[in-house]
N, C-alpha and C positions, 0 to 999 in steps of 0.2 A: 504493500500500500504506500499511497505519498501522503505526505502532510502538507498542511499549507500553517507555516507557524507564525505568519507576518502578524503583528500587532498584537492581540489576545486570545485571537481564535484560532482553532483549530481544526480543519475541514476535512474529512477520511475521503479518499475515492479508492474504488478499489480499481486495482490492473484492468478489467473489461472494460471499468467506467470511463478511464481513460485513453486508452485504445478507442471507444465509442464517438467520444470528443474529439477527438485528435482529427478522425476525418470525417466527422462535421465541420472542423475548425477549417478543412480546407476548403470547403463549399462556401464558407459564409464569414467567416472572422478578419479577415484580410481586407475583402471592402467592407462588414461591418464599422471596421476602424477607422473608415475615412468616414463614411457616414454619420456614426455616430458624433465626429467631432465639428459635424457642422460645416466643412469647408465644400465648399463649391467641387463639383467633378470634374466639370467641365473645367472648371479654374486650373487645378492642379495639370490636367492634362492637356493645356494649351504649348505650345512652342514657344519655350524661350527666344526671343532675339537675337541672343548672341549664338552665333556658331562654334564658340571655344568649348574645349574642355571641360564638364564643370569638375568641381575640387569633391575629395570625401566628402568635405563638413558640408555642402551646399543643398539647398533649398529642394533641389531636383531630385539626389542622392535620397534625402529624410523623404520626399515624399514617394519615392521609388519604393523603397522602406517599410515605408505605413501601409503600403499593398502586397509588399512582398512575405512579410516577415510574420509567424505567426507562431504564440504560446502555445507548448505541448503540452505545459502541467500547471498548477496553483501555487507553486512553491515560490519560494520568494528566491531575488537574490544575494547569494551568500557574500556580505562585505569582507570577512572574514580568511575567504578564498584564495589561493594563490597564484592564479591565473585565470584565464579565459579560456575554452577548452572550444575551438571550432573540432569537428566531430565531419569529417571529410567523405561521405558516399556515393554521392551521384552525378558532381560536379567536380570532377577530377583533376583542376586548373587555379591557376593564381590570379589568371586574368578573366576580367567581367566576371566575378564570382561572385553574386550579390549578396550570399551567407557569407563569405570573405569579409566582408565589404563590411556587414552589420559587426560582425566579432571585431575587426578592427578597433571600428568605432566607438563600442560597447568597453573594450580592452583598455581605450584611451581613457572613456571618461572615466571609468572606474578607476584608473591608476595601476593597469595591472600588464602583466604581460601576455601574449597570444599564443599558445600551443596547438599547433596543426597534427590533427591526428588520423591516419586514416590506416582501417583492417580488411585485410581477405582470408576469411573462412573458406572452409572445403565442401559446405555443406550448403548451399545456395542452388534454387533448380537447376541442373540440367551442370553444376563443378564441372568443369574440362581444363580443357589446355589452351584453348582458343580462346576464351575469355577467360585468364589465367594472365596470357602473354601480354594481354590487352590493357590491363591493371596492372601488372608487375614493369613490364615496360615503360609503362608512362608514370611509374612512382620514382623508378629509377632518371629520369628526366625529371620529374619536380625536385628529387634530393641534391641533383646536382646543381639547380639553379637556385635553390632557398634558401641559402645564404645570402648570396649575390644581391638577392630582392629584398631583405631583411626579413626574411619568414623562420621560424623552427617549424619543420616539416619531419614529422613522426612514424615511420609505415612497418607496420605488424601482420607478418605473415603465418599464417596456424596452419601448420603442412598436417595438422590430424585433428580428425572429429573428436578427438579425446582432448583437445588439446584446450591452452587459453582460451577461457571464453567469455571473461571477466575485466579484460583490458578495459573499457570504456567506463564501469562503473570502478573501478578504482582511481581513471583520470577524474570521473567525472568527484570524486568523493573530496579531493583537493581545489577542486573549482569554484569560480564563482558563478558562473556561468556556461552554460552549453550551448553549443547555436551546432546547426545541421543540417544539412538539405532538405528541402520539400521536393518528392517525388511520389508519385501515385501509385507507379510502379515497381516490379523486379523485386519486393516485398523491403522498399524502403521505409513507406511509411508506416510499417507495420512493427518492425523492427525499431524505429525512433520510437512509436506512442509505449512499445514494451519499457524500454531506457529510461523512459521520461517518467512512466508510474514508482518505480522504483530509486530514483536518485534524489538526492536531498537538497537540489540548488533547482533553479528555474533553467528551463530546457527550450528555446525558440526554434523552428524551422524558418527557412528561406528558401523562395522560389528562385530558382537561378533558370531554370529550363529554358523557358521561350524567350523571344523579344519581347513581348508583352507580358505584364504582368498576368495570372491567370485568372487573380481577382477582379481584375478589369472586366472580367464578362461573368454578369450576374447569375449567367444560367447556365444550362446545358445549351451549346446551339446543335442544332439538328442537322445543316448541313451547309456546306461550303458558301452557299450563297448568302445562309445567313451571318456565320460569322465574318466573309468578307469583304463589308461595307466597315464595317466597327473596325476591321484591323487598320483597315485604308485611315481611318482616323486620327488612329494610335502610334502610326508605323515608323513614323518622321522622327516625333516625340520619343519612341521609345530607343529610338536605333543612336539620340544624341550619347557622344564618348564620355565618359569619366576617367580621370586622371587616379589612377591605387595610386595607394604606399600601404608603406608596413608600418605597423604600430609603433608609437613612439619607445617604450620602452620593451628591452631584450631578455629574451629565456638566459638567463646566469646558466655558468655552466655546472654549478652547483644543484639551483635545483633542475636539470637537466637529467644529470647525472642520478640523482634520488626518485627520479619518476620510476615506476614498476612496470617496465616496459620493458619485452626481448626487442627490441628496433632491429629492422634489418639492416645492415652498412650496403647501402645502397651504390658506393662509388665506383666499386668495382664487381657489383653483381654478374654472376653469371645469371642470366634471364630463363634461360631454358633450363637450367641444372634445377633451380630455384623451383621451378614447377614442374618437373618430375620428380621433385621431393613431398610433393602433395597430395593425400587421399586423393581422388579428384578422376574422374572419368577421361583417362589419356589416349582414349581410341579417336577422340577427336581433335587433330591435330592443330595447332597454331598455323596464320597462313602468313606462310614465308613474305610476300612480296606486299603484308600492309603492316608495315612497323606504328609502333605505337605513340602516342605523345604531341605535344603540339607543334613541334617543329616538322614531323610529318605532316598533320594537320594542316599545318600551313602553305606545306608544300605540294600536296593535292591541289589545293584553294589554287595556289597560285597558277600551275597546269591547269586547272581547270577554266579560269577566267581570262589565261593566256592563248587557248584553242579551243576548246567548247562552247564556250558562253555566247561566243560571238554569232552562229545557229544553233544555241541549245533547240529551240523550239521545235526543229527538225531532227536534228539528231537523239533527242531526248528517245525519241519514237520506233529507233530503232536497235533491236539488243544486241545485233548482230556487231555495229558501231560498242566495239569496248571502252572507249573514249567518250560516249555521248551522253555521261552524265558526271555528277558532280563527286562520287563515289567520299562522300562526306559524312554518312547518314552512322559507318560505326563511330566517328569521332565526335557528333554530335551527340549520341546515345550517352557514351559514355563521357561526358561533358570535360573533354581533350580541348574542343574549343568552343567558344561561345558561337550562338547563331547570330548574334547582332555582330559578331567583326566579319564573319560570311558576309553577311547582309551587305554592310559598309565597303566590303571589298568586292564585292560585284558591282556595284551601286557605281562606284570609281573607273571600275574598267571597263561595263559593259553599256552595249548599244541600248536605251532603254528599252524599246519593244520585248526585247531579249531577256532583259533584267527583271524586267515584270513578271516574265513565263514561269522565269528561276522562281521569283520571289512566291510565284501561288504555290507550289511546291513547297518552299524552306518555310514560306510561315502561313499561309491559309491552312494547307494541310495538316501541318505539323502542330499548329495551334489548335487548330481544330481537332486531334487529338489529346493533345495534351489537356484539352476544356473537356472531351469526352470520362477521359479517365479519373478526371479527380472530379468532374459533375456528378458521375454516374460509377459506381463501385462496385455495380454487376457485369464492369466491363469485358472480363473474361468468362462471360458466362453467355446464352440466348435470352437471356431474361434482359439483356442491357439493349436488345434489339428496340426498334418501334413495332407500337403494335400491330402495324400492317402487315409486316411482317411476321410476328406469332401466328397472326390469326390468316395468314399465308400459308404456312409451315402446317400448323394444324390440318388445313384441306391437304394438302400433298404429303402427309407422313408417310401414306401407304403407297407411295408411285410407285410402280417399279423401278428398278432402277438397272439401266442397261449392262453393267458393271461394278463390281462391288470388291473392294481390295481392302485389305486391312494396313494396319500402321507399319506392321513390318513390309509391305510390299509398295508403299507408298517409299516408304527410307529406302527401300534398295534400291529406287528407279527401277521397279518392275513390271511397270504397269504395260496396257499395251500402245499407251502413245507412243512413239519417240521424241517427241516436241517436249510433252508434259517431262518424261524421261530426263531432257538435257537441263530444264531447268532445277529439277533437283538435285541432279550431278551439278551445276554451276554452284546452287547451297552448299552445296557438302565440302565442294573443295574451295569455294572464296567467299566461302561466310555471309554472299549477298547474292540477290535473286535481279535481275534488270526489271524493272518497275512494271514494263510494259506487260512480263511475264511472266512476274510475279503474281499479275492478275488473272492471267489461264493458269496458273498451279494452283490456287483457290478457291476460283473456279469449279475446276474438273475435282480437286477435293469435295464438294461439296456434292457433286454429281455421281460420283463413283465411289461413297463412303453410305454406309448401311441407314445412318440416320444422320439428321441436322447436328446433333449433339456430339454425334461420334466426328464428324469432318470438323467441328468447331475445337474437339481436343485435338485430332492429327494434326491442324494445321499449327494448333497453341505447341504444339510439341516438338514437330518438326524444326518449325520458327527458334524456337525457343535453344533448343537444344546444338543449331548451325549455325545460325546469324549472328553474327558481328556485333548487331542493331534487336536481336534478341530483347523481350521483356522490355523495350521500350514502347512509351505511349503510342507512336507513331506504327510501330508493327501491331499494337494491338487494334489502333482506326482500320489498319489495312484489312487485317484477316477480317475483321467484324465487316468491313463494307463488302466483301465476298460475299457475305450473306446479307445483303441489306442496307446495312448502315450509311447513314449519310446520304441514300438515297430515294429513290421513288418508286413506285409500281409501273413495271412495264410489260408488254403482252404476255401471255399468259402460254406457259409450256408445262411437260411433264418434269416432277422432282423441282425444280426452281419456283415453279407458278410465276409469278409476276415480279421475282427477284430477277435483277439485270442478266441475262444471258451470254453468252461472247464466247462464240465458236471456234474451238482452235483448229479446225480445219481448214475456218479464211483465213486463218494467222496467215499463211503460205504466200495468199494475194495481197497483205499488205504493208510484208514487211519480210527481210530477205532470212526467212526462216532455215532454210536449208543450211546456211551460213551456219547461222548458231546451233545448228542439229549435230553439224561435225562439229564445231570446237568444240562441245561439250558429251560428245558419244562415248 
C-alpha cells in the first residue's frame, strides 16, 4: 500500500486502486490541469512570435509540462531525499525528452541532484535478442555521451529471471522524487502505477511520445480525418525547439558510488556477449545492418530526407523500392529519437507537397494511435473495435473461411500465398514489414485465421515477437485497423462483411510484386 503523509492525514490506496488511477490519470488529468487552472487553451496553444529556442525555465516549457506530466500516486515529496530519480523506459534519449526535461527542473528547484536510471529484464513479452540489441546498444551510446552532457546515466542489466528485481524501489527509497515515462504500451504503464503504489516519495509520469501532447485531444478520435484538422492546429506550436541542459548541480562520486546498483560499464561493452548472457529467447536474432542509438537514428533521417523525401509520395507505395521509406518507425518506438526533430528535419529539406505526405504518416497516424491507446485500454483486444464493426463480426462468425492456418504456419511463411509468404520472411529477418504490405499480411490474417479473435492474437504475436516497432502504439493502430479501426463500412463480402477488403492478387497490377516475391523467397 502507499500513504499519503502530507500535512495530518493519512490516505491508504491499495496496489489495484492505484494501478486503476494511474490510467485514468492518462485519459483525463493532464488536461484536467490546465482546465482546472483557468487558463485559456487556446491561449497557451497559440504561436509564440519568436522563432528562437525557448530556455528550460520558459513559459512554453511549464506549459508543455502542465499537459505532459502526470501524478502516479498521493504521496508527497520527500524534502529529505537525496536526489531526483528520472526512472528511464520508453524514451530512450537525452534529447527532446520531456520526463528529462521535468526531472531536470524539478532537481533544480529542489536543490538536488539528477540520477538517470534505466533497467532491462529478461522477462518482458516476447525477451529476444533483437530487442535486446536494441536497448543495450543504445545504453551503450547514452553512457558514453552522459558525461559530456552533464547527465549521470545509470543502466542495469538482469541477465536472469531470478535475478535483481528491486533496483528501482531501493533508488526510489533514497529519493525525492520519481519522474518516468508515460506510455500506454509494451506494459509501461502498468509497471510505473505497480512502482508508484508501493514507494514512499511522489512518483510523476511524462508524455515524451508524440509531437503533440496527448492531452491535447480530449477524447478518443475515431479516425484520421478527425484527428487531423486538430493536429494541423497544434503542429507548428508543438514542433517549436527547446534548448536542455543538465541540472545544475552533480551526482558526487561518493554518493554514486553508495547507490545499490550492479551498473553495467558501459564503455567498453561487448553488445552481443552482453545479450547472450541473458535468459531471453535467442532464436530470434538481432539485425545486423540497423544499429542502435541516435547517431544511427540520425543517420537514417539524414538518407532518408537526402533521396527519399524528395518522391516519398510515390515511392512510399512501393515495397519492392527498399529505399522508399523512412525506415525510422524502430527508433521512434523505442524513443532513440524524438518525432519533432524528424519532423523539423524534413520540414528543412523537403519539397513541401512531399513533407506533408511524410508528415500524415509521422504524426496523423502515429498520433492517432498513440490517442487510441491511452483513450481506449481495450486496445489489444476486439472489444476496442467500433461497434460497426462487432456487430459486423457477429453476422460473419460463421463464414466459411477459404483457408484456415494456425500460428505456427503463419510464423513459418507456410501459407499458400507467396506474396503473403515474403512478407513474413521480410519480418523475421528485418524486424519490419513495408507498410504497403504490411496491410495484405493482416489482411489475409484475418481471412485465413479460424476466428476474428484468433487472427487478432497471431497478428499481436507475430508483430510483437519480430518487429523492431513491436508493442508500440502505432503497431497496435495498425493491426486493429486490419480489422476495422479507424475506418468505415464498405461493401459487403464473405468472412470480412463490410470490413475494408484488399486483394492480394491485384497486388501484382499495382505494384512490382514479383520484385519483392524474390528478395524475400
Amino acid at each position: 500500500m502507499c500513504t499519503d503523509t502530507s500535512h495530518s492525514h493519512r490516505k491508504l490506496f491499495t496496489k489495484s486502486d492505484l494501478v486503476n488511477q494511474h490510467l485514468a490519470h492518462l485519459s483525463n488529468l493532464r488536461w484536467n490541469s490546465i482546465r482546472n487552472s483557468n487558463i485559456c487553451t487556446l491561449q497557451i496553444l497559440m504561436v509564440p512570435s519568436s522563432a528562437s529556442m525557448h530556455t528550460l525555465d520558459s513559459t512554453f516549457v511549464r506549459d508543455q509540462l502542465a499537459l505532459r506530466a502526470c501524478p502516479l500516486n498521493e504521496v508527497r515529496l520527500q524534502p529529505e531525499g537525496e536526489y531526483v530519480l528520472y526512472w528511464m523506459q520508453s524514451t530512450m534519449r537525452f534529447e527532446e525528452n520531456w520526463a528529462l526535461r521535468f526531472a531536470t527542473l524539478e532537481a533544480d528547484r529542489v536543490g538536488k541532484p539528477l540520477v538517470i536510471y534505466q533497467g532491462l529484464n529478461p522477462h518482458y513479452e516476447h525477451a529476444n535478442d533483437r530487442t535486446h540489441t536494441m536497448i543495450v546498444g543504445n545504453a551503450v551510446e547514452l553512457g558514453r555521451r552522459a558525461d559530456a552532457l552533464g547527465y549521470t546515466y545509470l543502466f542495469h542489466l538482469r541477465t536472469t529471471v531470478a535475478g535483481d528485481n528491486r533496483v528501482v524501489d531501493r533508488l526510489a527509497t533514497r529519493a525525492s522524487l520519481v519522474v518516468t515515462d508515460a506510455f500506454p504500451t509494451a506494459g509501461v504503464d502498468s509497471r510505473s502505477a505497480r512502482v508508484a503504489a508501493r514507494i514512499g516519495c511522489r512518483m510523476m509520469a511524462v508524455d515524451s511520445h508524440g509531437v503533440i501532447a496527448a492531452a491535447a485531444f480530449q477524447k478518443e478520435e475515431f479516425a484520421a480525418r478527425t484527428i487531423r484538422p486538430k493536429i494541423a492546429k497544434l503542429r507548428d506550436f508543438s514542433l517549436e525547439p527547446v534548448r536542455d541542459q543538465p541540472p545544475r548541480l552533480s551526482v558526487s562520486n561518493s554518493l554514486r558510488a553508495s547507490l545499490e546498483l550492479d551498473a553495467l560499464v558501459l564503455d567498453a561493452l561487448d553488445v552481443a556477449a552482453a545479450v547472450a548472457s541473458c535468459e531471453i529467447d535467442h532464436t530470434v536474432a538481432a539485425v545486423v545492418d540497423r544499429a542502435p542509438g541516435l547517431t544511427a537514428a540520425r543517420a537514417q533521417l539524414s538518407a532518408f530526407c537526402a533521396d527519399t523525401l524528395s518522391d516519398y509520395s510515390t515511392r512510399r507505395n512501393a515495397p519492392a523500392d527498399s529505399a522508399g521509406s523512412s525506415r525510422l518507425s524502430p527508433y521512434l518506438h523505442y524513443g532513440q529519437i524524438s518525432a519533432a526533430e524528424v519532423a523539423r528535419t524534413a520540414r528543412e529539406t523537403g519539397a513541401p507537397a512531399e513533407v506533408e505526405k511524410f508528415f500524415d504518416e509521422l504524426l496523423t497516424w502515429r498520433e492517432l494511435s498513440l490517442n487510441f491507446c491511452t483513450r481506449n485500454r481495450k486496445f489489444a483486444t476486439l472489444d476496442g473495435l467500433p461497434n460497426w464493426v462487432r456487430a459486423n463480426m457477429a453476422r460473419h462468425a460463421a463464414d466459411p473461411r477459404e483457408h484456415v492456418y494456425d500460428l505456427a504456419t503463419f510464423e513459418a511463411a507456410a501459407t499458400h500465398h507467396p506474396l503473403w509468404n515474403a512478407a513474413q520472411r521480410e519480418l523475421m529477418a528485418t524486424g519490419s514489414i513495408h507498410n504497403v504490405m504490411r496491410m495484405y499480411w493482416g489482411k489475409y490474417i484475418v481471412l485465413w485465421s479460424a476466428s476474428y479473435e484468433e487472427a487478432l492474437r497471431i497478428m499481436i504475436t507475430l508483430n510483437n515477437k519480430y518487429a523492431l516497432d513491436g508493442r508500440d502504439p502505432n503497431s497496435y493502430g495498425g493491426i486493429q485497423w486490419c480489422l476495422g479501426k479507424f475506418d468505415r463500412p464498405w461493401q459487403r463480402r464473405p468472412v470480412l462483411g463490410t470490413i475494408r477488403y484488399m486483394s492480394i492478387d491485384l497486388a501484382y497490377k499495382k505494384f512490382d510484386a514479383r520484385t519483392y516475391e524474390r528478395r524475400w523467397s
